[in-house]
N, CA, C and O atoms as a Tripos MOL2 file, in Angstrom:
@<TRIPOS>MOLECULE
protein
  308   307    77     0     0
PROTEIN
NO_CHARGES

@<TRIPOS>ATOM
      1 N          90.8900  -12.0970   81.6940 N.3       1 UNK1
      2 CA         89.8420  -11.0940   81.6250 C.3       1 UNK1
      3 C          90.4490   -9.7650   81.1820 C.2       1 UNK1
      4 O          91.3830   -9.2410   81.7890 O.2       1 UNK1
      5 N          89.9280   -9.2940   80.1960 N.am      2 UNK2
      6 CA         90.5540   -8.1770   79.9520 C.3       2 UNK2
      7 C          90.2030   -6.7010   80.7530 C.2       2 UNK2
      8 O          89.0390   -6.6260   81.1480 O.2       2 UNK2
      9 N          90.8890   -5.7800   80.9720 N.am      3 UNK3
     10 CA         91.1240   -4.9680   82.5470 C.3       3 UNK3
     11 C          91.1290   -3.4380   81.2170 C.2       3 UNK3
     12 O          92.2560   -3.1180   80.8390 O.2       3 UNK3
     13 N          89.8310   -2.5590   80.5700 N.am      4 UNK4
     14 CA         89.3290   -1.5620   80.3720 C.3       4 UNK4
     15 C          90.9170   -0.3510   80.6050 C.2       4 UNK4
     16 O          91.3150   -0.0360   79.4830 O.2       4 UNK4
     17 N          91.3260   -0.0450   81.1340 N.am      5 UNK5
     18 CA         92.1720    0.4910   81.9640 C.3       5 UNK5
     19 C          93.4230    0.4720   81.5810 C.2       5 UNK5
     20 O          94.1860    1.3150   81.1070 O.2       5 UNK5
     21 N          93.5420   -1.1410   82.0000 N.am      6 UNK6
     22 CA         94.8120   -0.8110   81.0650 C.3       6 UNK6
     23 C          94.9730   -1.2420   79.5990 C.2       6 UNK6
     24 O          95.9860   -1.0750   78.9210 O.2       6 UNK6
     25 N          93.8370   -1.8140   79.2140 N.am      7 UNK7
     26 CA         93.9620   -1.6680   77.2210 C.3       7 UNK7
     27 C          94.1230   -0.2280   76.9650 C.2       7 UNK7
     28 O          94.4780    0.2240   75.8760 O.2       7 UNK7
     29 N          93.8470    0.4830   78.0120 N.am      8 UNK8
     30 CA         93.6450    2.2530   77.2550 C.3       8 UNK8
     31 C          95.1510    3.0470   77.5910 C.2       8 UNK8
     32 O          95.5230    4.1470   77.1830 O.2       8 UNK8
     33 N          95.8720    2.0660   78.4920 N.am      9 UNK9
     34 CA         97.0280    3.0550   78.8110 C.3       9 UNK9
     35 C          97.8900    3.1770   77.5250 C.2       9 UNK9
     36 O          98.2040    2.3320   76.6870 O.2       9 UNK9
     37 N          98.1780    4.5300   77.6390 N.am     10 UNK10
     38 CA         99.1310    5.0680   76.5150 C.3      10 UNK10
     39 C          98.8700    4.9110   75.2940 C.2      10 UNK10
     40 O          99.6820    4.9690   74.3700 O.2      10 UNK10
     41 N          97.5520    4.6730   75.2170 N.am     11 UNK11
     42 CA         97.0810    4.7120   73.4930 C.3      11 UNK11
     43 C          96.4890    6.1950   73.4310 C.2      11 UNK11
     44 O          96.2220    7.0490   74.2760 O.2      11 UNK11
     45 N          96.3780    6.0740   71.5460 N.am     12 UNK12
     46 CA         95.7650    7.4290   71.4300 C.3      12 UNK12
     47 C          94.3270    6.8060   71.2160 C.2      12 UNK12
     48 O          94.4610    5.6980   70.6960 O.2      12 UNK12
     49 N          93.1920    7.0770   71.4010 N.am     13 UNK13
     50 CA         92.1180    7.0500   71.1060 C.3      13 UNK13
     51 C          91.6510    8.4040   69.6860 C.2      13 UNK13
     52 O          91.9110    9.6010   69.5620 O.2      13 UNK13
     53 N          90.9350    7.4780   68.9150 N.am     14 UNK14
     54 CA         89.7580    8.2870   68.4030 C.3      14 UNK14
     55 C          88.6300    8.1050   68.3520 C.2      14 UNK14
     56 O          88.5200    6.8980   68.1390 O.2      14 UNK14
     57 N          87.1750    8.7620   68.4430 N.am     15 UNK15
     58 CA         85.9980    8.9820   68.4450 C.3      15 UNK15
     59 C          85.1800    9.5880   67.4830 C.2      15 UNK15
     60 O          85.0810   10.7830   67.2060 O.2      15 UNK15
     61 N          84.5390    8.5020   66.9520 N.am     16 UNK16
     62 CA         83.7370    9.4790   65.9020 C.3      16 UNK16
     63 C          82.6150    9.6850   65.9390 C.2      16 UNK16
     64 O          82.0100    8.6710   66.2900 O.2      16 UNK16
     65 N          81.8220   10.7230   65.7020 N.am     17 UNK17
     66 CA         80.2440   10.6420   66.3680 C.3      17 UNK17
     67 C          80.1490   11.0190   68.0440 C.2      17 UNK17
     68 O          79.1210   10.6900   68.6340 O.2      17 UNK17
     69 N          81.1930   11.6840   68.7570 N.am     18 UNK18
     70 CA         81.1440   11.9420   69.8980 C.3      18 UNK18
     71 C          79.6010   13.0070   70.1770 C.2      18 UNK18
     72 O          79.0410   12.9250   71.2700 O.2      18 UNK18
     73 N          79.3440   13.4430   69.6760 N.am     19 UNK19
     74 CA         77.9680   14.1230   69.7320 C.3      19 UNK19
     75 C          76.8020   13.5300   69.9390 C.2      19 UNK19
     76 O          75.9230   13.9920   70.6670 O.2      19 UNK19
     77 N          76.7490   12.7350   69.4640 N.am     20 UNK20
     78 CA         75.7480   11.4460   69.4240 C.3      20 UNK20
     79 C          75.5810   11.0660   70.8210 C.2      20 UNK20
     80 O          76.3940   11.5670   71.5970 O.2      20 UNK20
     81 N          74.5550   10.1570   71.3820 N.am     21 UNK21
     82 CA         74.1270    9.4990   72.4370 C.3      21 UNK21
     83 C          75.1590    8.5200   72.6620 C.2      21 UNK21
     84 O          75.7180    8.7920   73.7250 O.2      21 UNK21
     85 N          75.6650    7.4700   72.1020 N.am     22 UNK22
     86 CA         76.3350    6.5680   72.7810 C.3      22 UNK22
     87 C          77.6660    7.3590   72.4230 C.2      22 UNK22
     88 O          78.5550    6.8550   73.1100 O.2      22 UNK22
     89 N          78.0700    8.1630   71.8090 N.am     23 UNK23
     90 CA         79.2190    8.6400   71.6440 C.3      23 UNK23
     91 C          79.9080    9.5810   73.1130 C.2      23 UNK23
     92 O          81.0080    9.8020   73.6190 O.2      23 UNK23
     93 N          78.5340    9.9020   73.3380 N.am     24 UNK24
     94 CA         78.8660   10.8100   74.8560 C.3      24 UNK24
     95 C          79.2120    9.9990   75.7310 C.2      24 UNK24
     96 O          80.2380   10.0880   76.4060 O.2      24 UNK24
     97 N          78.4720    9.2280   75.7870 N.am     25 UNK25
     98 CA         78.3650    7.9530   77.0860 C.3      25 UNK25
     99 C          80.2340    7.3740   76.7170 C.2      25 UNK25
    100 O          81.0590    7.4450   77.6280 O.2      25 UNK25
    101 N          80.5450    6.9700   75.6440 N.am     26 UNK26
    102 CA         81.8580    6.3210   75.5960 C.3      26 UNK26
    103 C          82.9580    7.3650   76.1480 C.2      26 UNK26
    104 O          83.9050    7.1080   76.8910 O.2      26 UNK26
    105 N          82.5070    8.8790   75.4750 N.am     27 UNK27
    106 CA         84.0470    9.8520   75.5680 C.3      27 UNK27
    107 C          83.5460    9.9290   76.9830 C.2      27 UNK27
    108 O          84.6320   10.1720   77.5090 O.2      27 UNK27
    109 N          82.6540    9.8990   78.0320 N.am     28 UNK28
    110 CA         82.4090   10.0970   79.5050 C.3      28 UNK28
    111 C          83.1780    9.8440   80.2260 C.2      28 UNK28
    112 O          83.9770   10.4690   80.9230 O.2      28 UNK28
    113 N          82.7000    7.9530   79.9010 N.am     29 UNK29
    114 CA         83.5360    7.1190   80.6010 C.3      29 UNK29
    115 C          84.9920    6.8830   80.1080 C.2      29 UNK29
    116 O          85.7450    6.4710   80.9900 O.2      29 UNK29
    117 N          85.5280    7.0550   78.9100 N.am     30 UNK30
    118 CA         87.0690    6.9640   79.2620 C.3      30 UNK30
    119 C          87.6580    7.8790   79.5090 C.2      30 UNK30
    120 O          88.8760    7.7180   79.5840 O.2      30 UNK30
    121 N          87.0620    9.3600   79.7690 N.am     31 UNK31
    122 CA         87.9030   10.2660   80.3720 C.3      31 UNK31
    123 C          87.4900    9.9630   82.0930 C.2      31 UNK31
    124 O          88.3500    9.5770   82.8850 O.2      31 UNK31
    125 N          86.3100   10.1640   82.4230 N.am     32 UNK32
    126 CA         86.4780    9.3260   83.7620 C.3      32 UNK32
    127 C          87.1930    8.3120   84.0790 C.2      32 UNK32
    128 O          87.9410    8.3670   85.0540 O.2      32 UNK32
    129 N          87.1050    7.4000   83.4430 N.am     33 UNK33
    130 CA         87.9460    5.9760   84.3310 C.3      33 UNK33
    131 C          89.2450    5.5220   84.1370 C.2      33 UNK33
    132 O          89.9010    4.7720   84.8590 O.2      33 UNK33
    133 N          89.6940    6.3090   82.5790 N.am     34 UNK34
    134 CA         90.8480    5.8760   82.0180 C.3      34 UNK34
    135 C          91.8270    7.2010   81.8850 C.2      34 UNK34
    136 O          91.9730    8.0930   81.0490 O.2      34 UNK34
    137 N          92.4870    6.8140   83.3000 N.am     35 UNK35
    138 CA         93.3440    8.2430   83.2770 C.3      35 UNK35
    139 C          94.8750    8.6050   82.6340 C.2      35 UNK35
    140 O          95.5030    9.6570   82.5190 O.2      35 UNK35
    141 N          95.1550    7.1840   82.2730 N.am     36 UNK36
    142 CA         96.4200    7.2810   81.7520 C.3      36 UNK36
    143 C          96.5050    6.7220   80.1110 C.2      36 UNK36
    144 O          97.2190    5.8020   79.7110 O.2      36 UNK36
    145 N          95.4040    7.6980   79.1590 N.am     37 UNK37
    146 CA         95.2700    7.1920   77.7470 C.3      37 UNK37
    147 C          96.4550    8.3600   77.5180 C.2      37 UNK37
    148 O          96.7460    9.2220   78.3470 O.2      37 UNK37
    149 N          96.9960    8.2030   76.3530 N.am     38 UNK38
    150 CA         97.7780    9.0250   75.6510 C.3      38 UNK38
    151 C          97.2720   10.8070   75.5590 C.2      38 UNK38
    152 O          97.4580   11.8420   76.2000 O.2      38 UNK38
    153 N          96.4120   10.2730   74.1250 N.am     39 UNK39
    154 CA         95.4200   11.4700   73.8800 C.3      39 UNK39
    155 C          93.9020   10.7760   73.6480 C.2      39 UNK39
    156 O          93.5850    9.6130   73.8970 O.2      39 UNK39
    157 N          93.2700   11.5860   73.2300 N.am     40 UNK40
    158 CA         91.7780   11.7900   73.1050 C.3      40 UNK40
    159 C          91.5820   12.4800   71.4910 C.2      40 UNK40
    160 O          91.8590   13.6790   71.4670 O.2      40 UNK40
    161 N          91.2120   11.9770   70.3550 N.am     41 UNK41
    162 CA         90.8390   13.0570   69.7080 C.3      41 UNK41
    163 C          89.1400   12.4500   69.2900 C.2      41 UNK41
    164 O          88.8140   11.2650   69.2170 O.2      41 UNK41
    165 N          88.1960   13.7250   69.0460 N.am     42 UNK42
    166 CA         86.8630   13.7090   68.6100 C.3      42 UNK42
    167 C          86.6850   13.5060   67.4320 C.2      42 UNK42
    168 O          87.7060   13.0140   66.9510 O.2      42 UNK42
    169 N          86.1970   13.5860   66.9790 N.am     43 UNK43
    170 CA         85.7470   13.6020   65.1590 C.3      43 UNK43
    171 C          84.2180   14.1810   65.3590 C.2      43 UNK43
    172 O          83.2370   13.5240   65.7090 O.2      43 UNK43
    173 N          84.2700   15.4810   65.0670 N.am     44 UNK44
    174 CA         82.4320   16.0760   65.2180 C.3      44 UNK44
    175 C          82.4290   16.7800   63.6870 C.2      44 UNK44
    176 O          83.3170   17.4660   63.1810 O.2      44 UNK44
    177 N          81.4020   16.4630   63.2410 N.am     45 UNK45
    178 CA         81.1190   16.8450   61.6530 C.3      45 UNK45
    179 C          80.3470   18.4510   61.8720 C.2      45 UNK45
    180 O          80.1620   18.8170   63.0320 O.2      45 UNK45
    181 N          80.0750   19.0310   61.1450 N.am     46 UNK46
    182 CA         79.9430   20.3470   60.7330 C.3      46 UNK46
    183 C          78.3860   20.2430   60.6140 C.2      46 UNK46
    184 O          78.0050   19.6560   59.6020 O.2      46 UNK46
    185 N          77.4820   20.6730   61.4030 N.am     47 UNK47
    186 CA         76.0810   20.8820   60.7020 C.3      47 UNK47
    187 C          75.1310   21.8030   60.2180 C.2      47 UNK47
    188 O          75.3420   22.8420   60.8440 O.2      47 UNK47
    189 N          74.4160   21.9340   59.6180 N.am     48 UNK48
    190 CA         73.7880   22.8590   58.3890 C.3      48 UNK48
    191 C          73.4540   23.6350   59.6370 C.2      48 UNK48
    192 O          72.7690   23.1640   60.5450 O.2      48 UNK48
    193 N          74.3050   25.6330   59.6430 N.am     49 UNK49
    194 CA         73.8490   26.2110   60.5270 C.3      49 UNK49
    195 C          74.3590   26.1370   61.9220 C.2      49 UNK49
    196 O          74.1160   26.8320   62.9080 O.2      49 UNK49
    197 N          75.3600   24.8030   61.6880 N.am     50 UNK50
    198 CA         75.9500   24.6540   63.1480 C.3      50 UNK50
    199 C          77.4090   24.7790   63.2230 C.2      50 UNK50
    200 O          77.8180   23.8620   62.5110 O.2      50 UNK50
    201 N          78.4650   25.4440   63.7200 N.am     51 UNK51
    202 CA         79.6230   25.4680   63.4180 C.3      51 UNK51
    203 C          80.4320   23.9480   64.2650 C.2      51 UNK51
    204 O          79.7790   23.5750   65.2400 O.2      51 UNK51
    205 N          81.4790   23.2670   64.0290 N.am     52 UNK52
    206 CA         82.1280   22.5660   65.0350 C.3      52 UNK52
    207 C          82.1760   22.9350   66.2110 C.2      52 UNK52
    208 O          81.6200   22.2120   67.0370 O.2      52 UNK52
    209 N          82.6510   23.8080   66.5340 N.am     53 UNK53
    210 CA         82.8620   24.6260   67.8070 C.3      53 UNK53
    211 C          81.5860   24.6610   68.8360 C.2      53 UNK53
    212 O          81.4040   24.3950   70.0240 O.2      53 UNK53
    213 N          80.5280   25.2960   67.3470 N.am     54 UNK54
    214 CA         79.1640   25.3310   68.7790 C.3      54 UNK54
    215 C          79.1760   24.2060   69.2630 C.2      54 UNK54
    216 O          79.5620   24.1080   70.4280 O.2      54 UNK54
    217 N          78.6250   22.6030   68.2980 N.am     55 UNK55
    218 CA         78.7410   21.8750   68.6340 C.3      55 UNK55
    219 C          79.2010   20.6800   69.6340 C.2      55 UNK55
    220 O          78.6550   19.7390   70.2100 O.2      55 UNK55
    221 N          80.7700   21.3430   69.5030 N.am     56 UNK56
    222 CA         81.3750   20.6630   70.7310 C.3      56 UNK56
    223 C          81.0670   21.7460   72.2460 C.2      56 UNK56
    224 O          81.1630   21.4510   73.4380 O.2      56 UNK56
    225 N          80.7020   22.9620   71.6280 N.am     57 UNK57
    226 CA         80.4590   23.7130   73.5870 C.3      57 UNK57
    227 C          78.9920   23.0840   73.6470 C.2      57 UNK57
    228 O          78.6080   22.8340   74.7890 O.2      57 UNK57
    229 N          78.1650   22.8060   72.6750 N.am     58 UNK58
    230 CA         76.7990   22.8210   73.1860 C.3      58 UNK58
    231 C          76.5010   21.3710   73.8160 C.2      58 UNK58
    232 O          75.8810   21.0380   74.8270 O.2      58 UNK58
    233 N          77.2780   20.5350   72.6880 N.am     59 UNK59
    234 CA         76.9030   19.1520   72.9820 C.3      59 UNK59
    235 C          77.7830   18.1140   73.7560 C.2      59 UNK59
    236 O          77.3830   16.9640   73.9370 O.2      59 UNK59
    237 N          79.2780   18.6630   74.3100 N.am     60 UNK60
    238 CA         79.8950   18.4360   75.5370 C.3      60 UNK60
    239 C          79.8970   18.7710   76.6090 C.2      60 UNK60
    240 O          79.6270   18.1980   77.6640 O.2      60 UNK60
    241 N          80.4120   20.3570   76.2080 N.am     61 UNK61
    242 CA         80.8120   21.0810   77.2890 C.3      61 UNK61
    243 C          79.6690   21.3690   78.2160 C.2      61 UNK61
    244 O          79.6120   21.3760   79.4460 O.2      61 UNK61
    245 N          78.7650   21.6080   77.2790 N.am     62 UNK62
    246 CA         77.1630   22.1550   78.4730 C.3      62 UNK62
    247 C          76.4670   20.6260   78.5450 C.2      62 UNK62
    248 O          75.2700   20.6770   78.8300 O.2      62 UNK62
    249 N          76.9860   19.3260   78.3450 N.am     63 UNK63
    250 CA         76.0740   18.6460   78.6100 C.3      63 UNK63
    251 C          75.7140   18.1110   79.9840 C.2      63 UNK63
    252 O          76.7680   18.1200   80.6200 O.2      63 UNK63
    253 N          74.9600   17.7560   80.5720 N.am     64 UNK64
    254 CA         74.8520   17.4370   81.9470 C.3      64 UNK64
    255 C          76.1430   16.4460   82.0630 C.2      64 UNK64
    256 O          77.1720   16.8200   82.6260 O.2      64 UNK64
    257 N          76.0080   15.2140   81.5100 N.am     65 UNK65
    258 CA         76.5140   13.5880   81.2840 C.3      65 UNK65
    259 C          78.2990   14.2090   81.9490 C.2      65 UNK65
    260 O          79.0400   13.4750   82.6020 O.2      65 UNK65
    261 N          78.6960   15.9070   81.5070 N.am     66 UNK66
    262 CA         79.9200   15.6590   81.4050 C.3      66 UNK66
    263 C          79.9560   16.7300   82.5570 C.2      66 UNK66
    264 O          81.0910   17.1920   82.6690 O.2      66 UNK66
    265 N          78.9530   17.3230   83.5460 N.am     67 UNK67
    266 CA         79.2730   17.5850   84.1030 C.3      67 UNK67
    267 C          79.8750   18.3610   85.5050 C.2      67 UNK67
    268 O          80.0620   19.5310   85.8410 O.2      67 UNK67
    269 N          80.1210   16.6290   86.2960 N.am     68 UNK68
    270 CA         81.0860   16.7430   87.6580 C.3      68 UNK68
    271 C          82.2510   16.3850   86.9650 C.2      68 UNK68
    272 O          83.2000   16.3190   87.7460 O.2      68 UNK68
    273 N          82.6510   16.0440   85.4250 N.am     69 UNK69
    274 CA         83.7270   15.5750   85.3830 C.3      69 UNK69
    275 C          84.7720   17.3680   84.8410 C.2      69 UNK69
    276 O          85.9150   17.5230   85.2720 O.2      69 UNK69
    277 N          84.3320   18.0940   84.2290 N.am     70 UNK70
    278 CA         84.3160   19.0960   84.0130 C.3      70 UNK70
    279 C          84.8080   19.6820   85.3730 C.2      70 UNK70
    280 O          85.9190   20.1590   85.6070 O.2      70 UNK70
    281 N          83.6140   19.5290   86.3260 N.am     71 UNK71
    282 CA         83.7220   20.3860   87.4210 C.3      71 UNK71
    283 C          85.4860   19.8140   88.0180 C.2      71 UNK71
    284 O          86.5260   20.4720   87.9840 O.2      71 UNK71
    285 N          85.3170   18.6840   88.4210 N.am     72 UNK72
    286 CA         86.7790   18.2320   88.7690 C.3      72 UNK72
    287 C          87.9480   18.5750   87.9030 C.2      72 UNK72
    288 O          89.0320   18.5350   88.4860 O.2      72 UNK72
    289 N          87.9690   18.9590   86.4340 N.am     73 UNK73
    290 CA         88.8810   18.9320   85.2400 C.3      73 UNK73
    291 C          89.0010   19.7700   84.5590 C.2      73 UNK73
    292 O          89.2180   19.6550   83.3520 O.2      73 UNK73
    293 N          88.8750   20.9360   85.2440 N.am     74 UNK74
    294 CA         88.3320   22.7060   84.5000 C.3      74 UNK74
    295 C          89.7850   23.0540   83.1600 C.2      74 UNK74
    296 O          89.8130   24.0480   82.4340 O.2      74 UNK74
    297 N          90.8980   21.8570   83.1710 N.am     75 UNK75
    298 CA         91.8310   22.3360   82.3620 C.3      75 UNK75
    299 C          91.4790   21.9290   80.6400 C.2      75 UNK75
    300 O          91.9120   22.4070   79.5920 O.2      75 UNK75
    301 N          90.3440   20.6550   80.9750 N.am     76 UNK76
    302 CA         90.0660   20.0270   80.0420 C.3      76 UNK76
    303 C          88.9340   21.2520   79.0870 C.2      76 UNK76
    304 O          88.6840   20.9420   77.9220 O.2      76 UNK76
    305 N          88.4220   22.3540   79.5570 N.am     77 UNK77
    306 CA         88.0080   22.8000   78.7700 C.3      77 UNK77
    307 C          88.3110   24.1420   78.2460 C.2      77 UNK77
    308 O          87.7160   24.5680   77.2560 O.2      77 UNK77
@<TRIPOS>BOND
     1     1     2 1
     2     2     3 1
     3     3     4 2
     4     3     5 am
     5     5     6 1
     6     6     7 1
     7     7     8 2
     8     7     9 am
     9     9    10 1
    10    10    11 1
    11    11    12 2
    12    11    13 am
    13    13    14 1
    14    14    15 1
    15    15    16 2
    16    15    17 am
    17    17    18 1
    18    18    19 1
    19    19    20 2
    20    19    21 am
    21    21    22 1
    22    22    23 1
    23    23    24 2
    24    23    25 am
    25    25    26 1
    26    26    27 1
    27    27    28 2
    28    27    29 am
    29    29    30 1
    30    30    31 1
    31    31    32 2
    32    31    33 am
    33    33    34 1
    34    34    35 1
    35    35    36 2
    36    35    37 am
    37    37    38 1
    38    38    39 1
    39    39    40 2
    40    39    41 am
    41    41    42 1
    42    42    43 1
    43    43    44 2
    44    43    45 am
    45    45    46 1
    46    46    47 1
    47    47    48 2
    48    47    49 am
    49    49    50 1
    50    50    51 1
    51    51    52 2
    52    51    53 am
    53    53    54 1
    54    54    55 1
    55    55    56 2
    56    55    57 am
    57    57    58 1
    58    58    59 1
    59    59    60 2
    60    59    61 am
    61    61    62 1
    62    62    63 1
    63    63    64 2
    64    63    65 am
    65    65    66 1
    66    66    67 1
    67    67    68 2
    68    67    69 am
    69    69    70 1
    70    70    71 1
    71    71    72 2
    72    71    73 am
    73    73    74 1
    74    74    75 1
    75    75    76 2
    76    75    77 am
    77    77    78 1
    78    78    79 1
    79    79    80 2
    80    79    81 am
    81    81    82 1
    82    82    83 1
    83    83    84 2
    84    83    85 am
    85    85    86 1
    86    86    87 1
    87    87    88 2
    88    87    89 am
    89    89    90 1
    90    90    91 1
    91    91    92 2
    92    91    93 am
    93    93    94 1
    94    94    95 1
    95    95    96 2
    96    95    97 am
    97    97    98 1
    98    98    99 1
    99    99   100 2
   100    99   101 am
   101   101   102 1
   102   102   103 1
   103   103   104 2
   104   103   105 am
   105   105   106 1
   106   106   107 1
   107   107   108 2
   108   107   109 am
   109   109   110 1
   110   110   111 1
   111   111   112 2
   112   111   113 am
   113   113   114 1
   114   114   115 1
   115   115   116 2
   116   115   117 am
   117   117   118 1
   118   118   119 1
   119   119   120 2
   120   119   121 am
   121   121   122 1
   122   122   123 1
   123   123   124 2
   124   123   125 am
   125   125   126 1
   126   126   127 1
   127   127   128 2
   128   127   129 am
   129   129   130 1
   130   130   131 1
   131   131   132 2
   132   131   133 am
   133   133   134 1
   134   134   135 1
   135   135   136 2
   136   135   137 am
   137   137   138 1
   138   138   139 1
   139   139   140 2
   140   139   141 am
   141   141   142 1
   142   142   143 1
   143   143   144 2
   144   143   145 am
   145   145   146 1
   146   146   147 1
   147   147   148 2
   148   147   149 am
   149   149   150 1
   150   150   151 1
   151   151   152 2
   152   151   153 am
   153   153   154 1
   154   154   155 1
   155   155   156 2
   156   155   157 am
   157   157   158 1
   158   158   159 1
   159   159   160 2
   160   159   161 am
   161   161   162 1
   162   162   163 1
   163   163   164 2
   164   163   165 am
   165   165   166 1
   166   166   167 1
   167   167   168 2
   168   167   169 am
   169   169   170 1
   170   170   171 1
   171   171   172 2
   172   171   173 am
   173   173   174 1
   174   174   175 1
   175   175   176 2
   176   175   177 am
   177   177   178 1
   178   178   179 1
   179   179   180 2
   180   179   181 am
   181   181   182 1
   182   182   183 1
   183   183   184 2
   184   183   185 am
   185   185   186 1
   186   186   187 1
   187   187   188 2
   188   187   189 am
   189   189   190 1
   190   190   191 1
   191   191   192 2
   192   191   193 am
   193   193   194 1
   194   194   195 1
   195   195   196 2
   196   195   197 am
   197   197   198 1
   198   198   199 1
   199   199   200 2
   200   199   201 am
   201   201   202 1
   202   202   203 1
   203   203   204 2
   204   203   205 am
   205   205   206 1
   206   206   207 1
   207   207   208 2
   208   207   209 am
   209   209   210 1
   210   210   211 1
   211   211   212 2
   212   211   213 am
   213   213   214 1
   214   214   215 1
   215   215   216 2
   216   215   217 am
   217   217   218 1
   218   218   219 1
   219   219   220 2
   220   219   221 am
   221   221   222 1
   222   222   223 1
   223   223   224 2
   224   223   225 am
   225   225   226 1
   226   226   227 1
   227   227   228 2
   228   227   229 am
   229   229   230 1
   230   230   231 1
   231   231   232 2
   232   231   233 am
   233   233   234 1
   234   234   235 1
   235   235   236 2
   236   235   237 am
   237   237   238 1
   238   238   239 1
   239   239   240 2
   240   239   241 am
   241   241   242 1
   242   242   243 1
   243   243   244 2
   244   243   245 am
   245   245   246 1
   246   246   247 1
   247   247   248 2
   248   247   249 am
   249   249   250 1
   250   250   251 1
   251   251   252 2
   252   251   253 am
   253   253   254 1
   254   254   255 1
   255   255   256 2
   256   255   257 am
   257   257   258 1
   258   258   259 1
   259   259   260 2
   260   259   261 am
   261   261   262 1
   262   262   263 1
   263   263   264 2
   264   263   265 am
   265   265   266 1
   266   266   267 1
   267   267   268 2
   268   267   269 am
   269   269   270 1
   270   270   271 1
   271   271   272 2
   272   271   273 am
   273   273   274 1
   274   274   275 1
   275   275   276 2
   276   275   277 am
   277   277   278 1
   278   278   279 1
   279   279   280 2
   280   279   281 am
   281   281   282 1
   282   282   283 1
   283   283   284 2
   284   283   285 am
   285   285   286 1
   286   286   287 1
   287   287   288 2
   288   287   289 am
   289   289   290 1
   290   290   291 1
   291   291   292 2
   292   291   293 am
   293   293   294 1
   294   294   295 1
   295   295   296 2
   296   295   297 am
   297   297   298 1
   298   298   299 1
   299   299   300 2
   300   299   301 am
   301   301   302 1
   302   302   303 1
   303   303   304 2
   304   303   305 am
   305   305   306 1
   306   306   307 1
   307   307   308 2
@<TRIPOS>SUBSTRUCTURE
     1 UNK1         2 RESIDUE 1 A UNK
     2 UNK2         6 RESIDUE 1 A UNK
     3 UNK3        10 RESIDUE 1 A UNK
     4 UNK4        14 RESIDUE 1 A UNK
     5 UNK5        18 RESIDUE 1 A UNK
     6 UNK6        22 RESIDUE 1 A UNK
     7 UNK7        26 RESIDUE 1 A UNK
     8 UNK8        30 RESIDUE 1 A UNK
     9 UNK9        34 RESIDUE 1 A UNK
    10 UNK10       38 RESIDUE 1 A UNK
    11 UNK11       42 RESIDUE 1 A UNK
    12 UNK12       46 RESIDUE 1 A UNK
    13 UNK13       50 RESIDUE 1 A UNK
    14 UNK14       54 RESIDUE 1 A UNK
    15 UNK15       58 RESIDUE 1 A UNK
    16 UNK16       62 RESIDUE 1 A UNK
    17 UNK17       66 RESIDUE 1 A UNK
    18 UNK18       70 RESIDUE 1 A UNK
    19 UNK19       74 RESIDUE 1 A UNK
    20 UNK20       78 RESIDUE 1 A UNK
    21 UNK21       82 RESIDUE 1 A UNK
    22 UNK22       86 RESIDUE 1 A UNK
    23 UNK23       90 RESIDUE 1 A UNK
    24 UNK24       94 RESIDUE 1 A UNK
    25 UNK25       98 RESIDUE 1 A UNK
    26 UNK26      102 RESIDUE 1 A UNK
    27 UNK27      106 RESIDUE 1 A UNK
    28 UNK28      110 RESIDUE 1 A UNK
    29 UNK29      114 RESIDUE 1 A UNK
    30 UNK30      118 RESIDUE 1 A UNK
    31 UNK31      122 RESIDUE 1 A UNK
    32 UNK32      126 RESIDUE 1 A UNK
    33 UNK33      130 RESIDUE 1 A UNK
    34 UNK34      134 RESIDUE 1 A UNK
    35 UNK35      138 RESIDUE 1 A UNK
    36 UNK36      142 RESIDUE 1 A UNK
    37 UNK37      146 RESIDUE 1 A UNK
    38 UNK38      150 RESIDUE 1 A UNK
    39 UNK39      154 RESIDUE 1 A UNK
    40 UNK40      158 RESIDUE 1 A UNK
    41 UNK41      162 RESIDUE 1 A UNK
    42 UNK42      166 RESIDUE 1 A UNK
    43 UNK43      170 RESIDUE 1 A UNK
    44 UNK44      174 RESIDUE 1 A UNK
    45 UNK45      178 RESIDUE 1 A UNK
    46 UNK46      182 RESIDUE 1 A UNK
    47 UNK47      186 RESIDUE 1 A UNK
    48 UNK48      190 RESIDUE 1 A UNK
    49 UNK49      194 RESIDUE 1 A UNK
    50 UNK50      198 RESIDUE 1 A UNK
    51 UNK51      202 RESIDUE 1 A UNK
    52 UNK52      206 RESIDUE 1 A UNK
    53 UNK53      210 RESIDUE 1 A UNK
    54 UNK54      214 RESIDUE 1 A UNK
    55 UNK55      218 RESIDUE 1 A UNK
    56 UNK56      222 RESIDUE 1 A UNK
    57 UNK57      226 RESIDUE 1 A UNK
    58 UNK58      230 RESIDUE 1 A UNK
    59 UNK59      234 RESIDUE 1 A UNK
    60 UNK60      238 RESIDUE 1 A UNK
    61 UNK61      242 RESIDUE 1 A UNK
    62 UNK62      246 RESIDUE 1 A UNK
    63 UNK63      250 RESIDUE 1 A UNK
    64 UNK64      254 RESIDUE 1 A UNK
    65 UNK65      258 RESIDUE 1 A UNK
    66 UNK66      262 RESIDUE 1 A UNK
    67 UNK67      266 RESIDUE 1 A UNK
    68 UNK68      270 RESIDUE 1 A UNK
    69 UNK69      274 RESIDUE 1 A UNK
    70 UNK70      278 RESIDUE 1 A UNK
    71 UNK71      282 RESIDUE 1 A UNK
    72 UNK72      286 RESIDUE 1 A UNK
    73 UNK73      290 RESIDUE 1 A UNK
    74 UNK74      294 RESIDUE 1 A UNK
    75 UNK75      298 RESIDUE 1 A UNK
    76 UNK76      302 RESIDUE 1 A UNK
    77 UNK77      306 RESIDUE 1 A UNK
């Protein structure tokens, strides 16, 4: 059976579409459950009027989904 956890130890992950609905739900849960991945990187595209940056404060950082994990992980932002 394969064990989530540790397929993720010491890899780097990437994410593309983290903005997105199931994209949130995935970067959620492997920063919740998978504490010993390497790194983490996002891939968030640029939208008409929207800078990256807003993007990632509007559509991570302020999202509910992310957060008690935030609250526990204040280095992560």
């Amino acid at each position: 059976m394969l064990n989530v956890k540790e397929f993720y130890k010491d890899k780097v992950i990437l994410i593309s579409g983290c903005t997105g609905y199931l994209g949130k739900i995935i970067l959620e849960k492997i920063l919740r459950t998978c504490s010993d991945f390497k790194t983490v990187y996002v891939l968030i595209r640029q939208k008409k009027g929207t800078t990256v940056s807003k993007r990632l404060h509007q559509d991570i950082f302020n999202s509910p989904l992310f957060e008690n994990l935030f609250h526990l992980r204040r280095d992560l932002v």
